[in-house]
C-alpha positions in Angstrom: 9.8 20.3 27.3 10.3 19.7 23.4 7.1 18.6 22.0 6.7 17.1 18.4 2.5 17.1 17.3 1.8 15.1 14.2 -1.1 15.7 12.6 -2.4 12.3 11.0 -5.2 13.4 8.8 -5.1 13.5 5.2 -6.9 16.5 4.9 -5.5 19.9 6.0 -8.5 21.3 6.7 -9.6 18.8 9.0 -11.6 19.1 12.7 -7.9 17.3 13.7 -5.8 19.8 12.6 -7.6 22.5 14.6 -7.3 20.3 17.4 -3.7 20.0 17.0 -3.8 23.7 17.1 -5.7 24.5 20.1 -3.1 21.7 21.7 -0.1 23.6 20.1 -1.5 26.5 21.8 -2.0 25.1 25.2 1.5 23.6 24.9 2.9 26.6 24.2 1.2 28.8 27.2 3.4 25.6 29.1 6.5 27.1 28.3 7.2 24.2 25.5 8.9 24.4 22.6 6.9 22.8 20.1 7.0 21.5 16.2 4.6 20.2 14.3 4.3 17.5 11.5 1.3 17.4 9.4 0.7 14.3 7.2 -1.2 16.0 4.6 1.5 18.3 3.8 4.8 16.0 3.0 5.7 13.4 0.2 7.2 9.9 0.7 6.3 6.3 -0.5 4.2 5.3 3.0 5.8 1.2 1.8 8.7 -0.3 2.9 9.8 -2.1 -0.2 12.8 -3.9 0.8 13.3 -6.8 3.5 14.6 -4.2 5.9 13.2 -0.5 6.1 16.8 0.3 6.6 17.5 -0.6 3.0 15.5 1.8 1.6 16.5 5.8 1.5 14.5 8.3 3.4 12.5 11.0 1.6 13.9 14.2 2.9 10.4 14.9 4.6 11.6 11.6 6.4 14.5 12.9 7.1 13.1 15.6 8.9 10.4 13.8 10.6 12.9 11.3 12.4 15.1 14.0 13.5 11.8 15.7 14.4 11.2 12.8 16.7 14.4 11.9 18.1 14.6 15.7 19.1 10.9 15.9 21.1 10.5 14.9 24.4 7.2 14.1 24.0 5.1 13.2 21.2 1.5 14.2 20.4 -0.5 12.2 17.8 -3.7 14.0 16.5 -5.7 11.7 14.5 -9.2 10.2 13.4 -10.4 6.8 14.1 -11.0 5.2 10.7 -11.6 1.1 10.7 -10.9 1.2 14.1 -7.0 2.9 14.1 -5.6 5.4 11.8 -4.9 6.9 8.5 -2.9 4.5 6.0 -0.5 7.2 5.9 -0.1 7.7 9.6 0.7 3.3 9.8 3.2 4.3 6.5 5.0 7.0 8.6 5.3 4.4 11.4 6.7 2.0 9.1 9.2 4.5 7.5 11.3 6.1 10.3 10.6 4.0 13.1 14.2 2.0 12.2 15.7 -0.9 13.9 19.0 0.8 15.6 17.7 4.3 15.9 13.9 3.9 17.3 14.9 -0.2 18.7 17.3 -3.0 18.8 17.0 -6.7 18.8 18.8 -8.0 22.0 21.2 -10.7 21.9 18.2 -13.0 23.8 15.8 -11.8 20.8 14.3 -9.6 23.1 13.1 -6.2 21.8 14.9 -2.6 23.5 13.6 0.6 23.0 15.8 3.3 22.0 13.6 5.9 22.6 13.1 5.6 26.1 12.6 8.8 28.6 9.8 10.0 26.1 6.4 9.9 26.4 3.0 11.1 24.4 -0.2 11.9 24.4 -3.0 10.5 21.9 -6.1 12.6 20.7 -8.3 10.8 18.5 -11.5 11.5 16.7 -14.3 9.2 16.7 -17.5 9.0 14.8 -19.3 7.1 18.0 -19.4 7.9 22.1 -15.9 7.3 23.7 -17.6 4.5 25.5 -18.6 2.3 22.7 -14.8 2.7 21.3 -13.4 2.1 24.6 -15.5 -1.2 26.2 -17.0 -2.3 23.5 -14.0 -2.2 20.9 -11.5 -1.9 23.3 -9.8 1.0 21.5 -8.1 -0.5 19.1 -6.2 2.3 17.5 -4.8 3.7 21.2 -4.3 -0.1 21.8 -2.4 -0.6 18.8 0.1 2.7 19.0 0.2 2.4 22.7 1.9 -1.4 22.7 2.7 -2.6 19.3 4.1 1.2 18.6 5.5 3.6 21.6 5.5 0.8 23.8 8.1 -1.3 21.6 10.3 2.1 21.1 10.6 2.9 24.9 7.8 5.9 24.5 5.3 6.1 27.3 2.0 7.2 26.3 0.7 8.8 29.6 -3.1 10.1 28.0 -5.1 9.2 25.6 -8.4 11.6 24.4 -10.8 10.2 22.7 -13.6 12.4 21.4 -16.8 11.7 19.8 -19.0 11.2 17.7 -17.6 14.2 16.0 -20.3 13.5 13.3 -22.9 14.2 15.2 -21.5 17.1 17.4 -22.6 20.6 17.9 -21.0 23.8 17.3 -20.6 23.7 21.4 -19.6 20.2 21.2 -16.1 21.1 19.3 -15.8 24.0 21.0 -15.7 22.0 24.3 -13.1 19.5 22.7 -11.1 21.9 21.4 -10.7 23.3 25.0 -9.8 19.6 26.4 -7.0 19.7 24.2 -6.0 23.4 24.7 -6.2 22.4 28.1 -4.6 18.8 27.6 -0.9 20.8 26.2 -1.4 23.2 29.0 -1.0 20.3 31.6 2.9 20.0 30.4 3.3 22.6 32.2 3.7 20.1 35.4 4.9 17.3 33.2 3.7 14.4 30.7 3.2 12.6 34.1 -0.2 13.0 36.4 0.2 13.7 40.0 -1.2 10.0 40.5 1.3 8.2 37.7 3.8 10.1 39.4 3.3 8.7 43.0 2.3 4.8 40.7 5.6 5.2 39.1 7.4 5.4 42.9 6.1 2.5 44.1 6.7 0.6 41.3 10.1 1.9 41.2 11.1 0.9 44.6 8.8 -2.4 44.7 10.7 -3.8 41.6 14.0 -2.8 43.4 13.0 -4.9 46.5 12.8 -8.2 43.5 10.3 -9.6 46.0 10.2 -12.8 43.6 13.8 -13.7 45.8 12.0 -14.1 49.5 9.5 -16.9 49.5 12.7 -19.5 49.8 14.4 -17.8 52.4 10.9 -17.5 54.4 10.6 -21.4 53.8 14.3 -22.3 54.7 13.8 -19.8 58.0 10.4 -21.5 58.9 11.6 -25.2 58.7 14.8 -24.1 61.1 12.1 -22.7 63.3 9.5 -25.5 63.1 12.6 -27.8 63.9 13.4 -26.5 66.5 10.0 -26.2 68.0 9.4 -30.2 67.7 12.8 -30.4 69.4 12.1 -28.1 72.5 8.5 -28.8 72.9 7.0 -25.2 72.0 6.6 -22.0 69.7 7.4 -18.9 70.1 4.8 -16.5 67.9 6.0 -13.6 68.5 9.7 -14.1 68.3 9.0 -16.1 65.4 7.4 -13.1 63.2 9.9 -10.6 64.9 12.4 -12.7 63.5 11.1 -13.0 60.3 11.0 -9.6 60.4 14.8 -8.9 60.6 15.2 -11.0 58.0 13.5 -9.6 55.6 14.6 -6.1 56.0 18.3 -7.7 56.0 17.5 -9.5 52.8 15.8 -6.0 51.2 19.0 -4.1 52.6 21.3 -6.6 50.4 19.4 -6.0 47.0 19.8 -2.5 47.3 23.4 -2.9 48.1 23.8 -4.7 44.8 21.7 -2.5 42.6 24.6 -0.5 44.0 27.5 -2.3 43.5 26.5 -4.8 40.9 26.2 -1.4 38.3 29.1 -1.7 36.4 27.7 -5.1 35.5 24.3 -4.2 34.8 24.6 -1.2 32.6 26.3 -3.1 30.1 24.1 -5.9 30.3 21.9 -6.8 27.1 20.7 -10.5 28.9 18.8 -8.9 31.8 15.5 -10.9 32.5 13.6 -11.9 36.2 16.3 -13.6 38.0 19.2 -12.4 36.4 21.1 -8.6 35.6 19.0 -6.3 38.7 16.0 -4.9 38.6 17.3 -2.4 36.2 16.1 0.8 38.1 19.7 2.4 38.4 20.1 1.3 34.5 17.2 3.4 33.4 17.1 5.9 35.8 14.1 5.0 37.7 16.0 5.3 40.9 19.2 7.0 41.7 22.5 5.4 43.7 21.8 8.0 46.5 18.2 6.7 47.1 19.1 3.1 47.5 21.9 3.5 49.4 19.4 5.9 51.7 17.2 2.8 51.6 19.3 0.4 52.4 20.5 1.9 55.2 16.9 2.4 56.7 15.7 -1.1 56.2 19.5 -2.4 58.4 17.8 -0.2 61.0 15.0 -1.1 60.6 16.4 -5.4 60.6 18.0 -4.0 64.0 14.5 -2.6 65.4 13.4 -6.3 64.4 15.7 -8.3 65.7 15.8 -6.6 69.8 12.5 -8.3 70.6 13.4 -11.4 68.5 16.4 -11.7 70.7 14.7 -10.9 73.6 12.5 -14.0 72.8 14.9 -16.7 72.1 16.6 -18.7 74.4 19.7 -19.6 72.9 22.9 -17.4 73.1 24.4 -17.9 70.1 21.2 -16.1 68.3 23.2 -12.9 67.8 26.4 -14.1 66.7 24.5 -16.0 64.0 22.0 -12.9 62.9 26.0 -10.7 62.7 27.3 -13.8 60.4 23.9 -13.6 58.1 24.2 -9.9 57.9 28.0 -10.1 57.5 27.9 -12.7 54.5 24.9 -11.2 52.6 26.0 -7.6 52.4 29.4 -8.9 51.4 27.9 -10.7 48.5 28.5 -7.0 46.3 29.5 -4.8 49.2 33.6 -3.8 49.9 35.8 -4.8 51.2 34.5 -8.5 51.2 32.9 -8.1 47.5 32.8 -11.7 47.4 30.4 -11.6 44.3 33.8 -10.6 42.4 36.4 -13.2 43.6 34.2 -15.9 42.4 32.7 -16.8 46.0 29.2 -15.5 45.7 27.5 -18.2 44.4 28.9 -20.0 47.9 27.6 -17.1 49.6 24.8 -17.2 48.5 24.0 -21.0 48.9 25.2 -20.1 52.2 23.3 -17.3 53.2 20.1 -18.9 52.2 20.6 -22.2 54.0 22.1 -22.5 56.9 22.3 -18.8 57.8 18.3 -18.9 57.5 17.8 -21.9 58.7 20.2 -22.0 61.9 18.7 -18.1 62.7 15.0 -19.6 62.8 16.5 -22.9 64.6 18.1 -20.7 67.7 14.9 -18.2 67.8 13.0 -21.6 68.8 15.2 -22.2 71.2 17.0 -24.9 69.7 21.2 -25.1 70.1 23.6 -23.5 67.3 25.3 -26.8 67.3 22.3 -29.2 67.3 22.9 -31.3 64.3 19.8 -31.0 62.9 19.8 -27.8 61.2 23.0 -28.2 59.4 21.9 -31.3 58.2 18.9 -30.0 56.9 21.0 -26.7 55.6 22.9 -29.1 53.5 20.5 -30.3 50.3 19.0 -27.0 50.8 22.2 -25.2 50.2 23.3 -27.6 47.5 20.1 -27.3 45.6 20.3 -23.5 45.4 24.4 -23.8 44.0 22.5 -24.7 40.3 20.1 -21.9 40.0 22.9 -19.6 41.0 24.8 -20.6 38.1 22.8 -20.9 35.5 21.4 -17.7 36.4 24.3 -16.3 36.2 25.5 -17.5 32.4 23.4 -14.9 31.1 25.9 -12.0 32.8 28.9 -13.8 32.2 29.8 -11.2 28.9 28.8 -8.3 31.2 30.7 -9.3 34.4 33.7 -10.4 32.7 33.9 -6.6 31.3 33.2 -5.1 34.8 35.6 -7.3 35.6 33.7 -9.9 37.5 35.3 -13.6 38.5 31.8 -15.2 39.1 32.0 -18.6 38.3 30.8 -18.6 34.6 33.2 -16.1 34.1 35.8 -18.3 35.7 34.6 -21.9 33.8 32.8 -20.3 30.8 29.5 -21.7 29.8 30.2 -25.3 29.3 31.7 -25.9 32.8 29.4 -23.8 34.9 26.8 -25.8 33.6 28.5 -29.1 34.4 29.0 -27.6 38.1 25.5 -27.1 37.8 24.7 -30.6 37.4 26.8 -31.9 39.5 25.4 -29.7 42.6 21.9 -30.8 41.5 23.2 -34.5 41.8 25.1 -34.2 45.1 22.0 -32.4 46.7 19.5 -35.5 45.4 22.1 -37.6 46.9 22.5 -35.3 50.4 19.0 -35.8 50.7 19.1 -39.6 50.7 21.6 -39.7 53.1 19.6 -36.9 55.7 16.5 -39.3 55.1 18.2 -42.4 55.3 20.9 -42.1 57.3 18.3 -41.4 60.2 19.4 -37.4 61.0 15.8 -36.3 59.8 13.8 -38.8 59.9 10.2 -37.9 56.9 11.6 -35.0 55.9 12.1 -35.6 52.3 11.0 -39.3 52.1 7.5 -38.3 50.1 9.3 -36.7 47.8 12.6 -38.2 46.9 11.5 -39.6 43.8 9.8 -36.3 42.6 12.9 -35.0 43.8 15.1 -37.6 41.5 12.6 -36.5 38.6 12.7 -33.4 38.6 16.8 -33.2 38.8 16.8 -35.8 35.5 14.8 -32.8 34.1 17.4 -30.1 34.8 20.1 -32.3 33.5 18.1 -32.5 30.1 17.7 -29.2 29.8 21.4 -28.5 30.5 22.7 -31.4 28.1 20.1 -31.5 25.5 20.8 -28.4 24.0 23.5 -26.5 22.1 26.2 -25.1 24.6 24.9 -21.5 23.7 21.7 -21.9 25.1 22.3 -23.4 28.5 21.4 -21.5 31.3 18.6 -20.1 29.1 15.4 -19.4 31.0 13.4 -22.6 30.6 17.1 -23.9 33.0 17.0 -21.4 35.3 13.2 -21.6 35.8 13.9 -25.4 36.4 16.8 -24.9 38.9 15.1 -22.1 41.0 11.7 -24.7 41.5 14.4 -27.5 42.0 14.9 -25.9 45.3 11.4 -26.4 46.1 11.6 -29.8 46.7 14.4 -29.1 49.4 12.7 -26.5 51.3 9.1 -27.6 51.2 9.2 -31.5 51.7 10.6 -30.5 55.3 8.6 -27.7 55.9 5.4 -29.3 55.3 7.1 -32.8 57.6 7.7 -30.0 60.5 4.6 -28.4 59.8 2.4 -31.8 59.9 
């Protein structure tokens, strides 16, 4: 590992730079290579005195201390708490080589990206009162402040942070016992910037944010309204086949966004418009995960949809159960996966309306016991599937620049912005009007008629959003937020009629 230690105090003789020393030391005996900045010793104006910091020529001590940083792996800063952060001079480094394009960029959404990312540090600071007061009772400002507003903007992960104090009113023993915490704290590289507990957090995280759990509550709701159907119809309920059921689908649904982690990379790498609903979860893109481990995953959740499924099956009384689980799995793998790919012909956003209707609702429907070709559930599949089309499209404006280099026909590549967003509307239109015709035309009798002028409401709300703002904003994420909760209406108005 390549560590950099800055040493923020003013004065070389200072307690911090012999804690910077005993950390050099420790770091060392690690097996790092290690260099070391110290404030005190170089010359440059700690102002920015132009609009942009980039305007104004780096001191060759600059110089050198940017290069210092973009070489280290991990950075150590070593400073004392004064007003509750640091040294003037340590803020006027920060402000001096920390330069938009080499430590961050502004995304095209106005987002900020660190360019620094992969790093990591450690901060040792100095106090002149217990830890504890400057930790819960001013909420350390200073780590606060370099941890956030600093590393965390640049894409630097600060992993530990020592606080030690009050150094004015230490003894001999006192400094000698923090100078072995931070002998001790550059020793620990040896095993990584990372603790053995960070380490296992940083898993979990990793795979939990590639499972984009924020996707499932809909198709649980679309799959529970097929089942509750067909409960009323046959005159019973079936727990266990129910949950077992559930079960496969989940597992099938957790297989297919691991599939297009996969697949959809070409996409996503490029991608500078990446937010909740929109560009992956981002974990092959910065490395979190690699292709090998998803495609491992996926394959253990299909088996273990298939475990799932043999007692649901088992359970449900209609024989068309399995042909309809093959379809679901058939049509949501082929979203990204070859040969179907159908993500790339400009037929996912179908599949997916598809997928997340009727294939849900129809596999809770047979479970129940109810008939594949019952009308009910495909006339409840209909507004449900209609009302998913416009949060598929608009979520998918934001990707169009970095599909239509991977060379991706979705359909805002296909129509560009201006008529994606009309199919948008006119799917959020059709689906209002679906509804009145399932309520009112007698095939589900209270299943949406509570709601159908909330329902009317909330699509003349979408259709302002889409319309009332310049063409390079639509799809932005106050749309897409109002599209995905559009589908709400559609999947909870009959849940809650079944339900009742």
């Amino acid at each position: 590992m390549k560590v950099l230690i800055i040493v923020a105090h003013v004065r070389p003789d200072s307690y911090c730079q012999a804690l910077a020393d005993a950390y050099d030391r420790g770091a060392r005996e690690a097996g790092c290579t290690v260099q070391v900045l110290t404030l005190a010793e170089m010359h440059f104006d700690p102002d920015v005195h132009t609009v942009s910091p980039l305007d104004q020529p780096l001191e060759p001590d600059l110089q050198a201390a940017l290069a210092a940083l973009e070489w280290a792996d991990h950075w150590v800063f070593v400073f004392p708490n004064w007003w509750g952060t640091g040294p003037a001079r340590l803020k006027g480094l920060l402000d001096r080589v920390l330069l938009p394009g080499r430590a961050f960029r502004e995304k095209p959404n106005g987002k900020l990206e660190g360019l620094m990312q992969g790093r990591t540090a450690h901060l040792v600071t100095t106090l002149d009162m217990p830890p504890w007061v400057y930790r819960w009772i001013q909420r350390a400002p200073g780590h606060q402040a370099l941890r956030r507003s600093v590393l965390g903007v640049c894409g630097v992960r600060c992993t530990r942070c020592l606080a030690l104090g009050a150094v004015n009113h230490s003894t001999p023993a006192h400094r000698a016992n923090w100078l072995a915490q931070a002998q001790a704290l550059g020793r620990s590289l040896a095993s990584g910037a990372l603790r053995p507990h960070q380490r296992a957090l940083d898993t979990v995280s990793a795979w939990l944010r590639a499972l984009r759990l924020q996707f499932y509550p809909m198709s649980w709701m679309a799959y529970t309204v097929g089942a509750l159907a067909a409960a009323q119809m046959v005159g019973g309920w079936q727990a266990g086949t129910y949950w077992f059921g559930y079960a496969a689908l989940f597992f099938i649904k957790a297989a297919t966004v691991f599939s297009n982690e996969r697949h959809d990379f070409a996409s996503d790498s490029v991608n500078q418009m990446a937010g909740p609903f929109n560009g992956g979860s981002r974990v092959l893109v910065d490395g979190t995960l690699r292709a090998e481990q998803l495609r491992t995953g996926a394959f253990v959740l299909l088996l273990a949809a298939a475990l799932s499924a043999v007692p649901a099956l088992g359970g449900a009384a209609s024989g068309a159960a399995p042909l309809v689980l093959l379809i679901t799995v058939v049509a949501a793998l082929g979203y990204t996966a070859p040969p179907l790919k159908l993500c790339w012909r400009g037929l996912g956003e179908i599949d997916v309306a598809f997928t997340h209707s009727l294939c849900v609702v129809l596999w809770g429907y047979v479970l129940q016991g109810g008939a594949w070709n019952d009308a009910l559930p495909w006339v409840l599949s209909l507004p449900i599937g209609l009302s998913i089309l416009p949060a598929i499209v608009l979520s998918s404006l934001p990707d169009a620049e970095a599909d239509r280099q991977a060379g991706k026909r979705t359909l805002a590549v296909r129509f560009g912005f201006a008529r994606a967003s009309m199919l948008a509307a006119a799917s959020a239109v059709v689906a209002v009007v679906a509804a009145c015709g399932v309520e009112f035309g007698g095939l589900a009798p209270g299943a949406f008629s509570a709601v159908l002028p909330w329902i009317a409401a909330h699509m003349l709300l979408l259709l302002a959003l889409l319309y009332g703002r310049p063409a390079k904003r639509r799809g932005d994420g106050a749309a897409i937020v109002c599209a995905l909760t559009f589908i709400l209406w559609f999947v909870g108005a009959p849940l809650w009629h079944y339900w009742a």
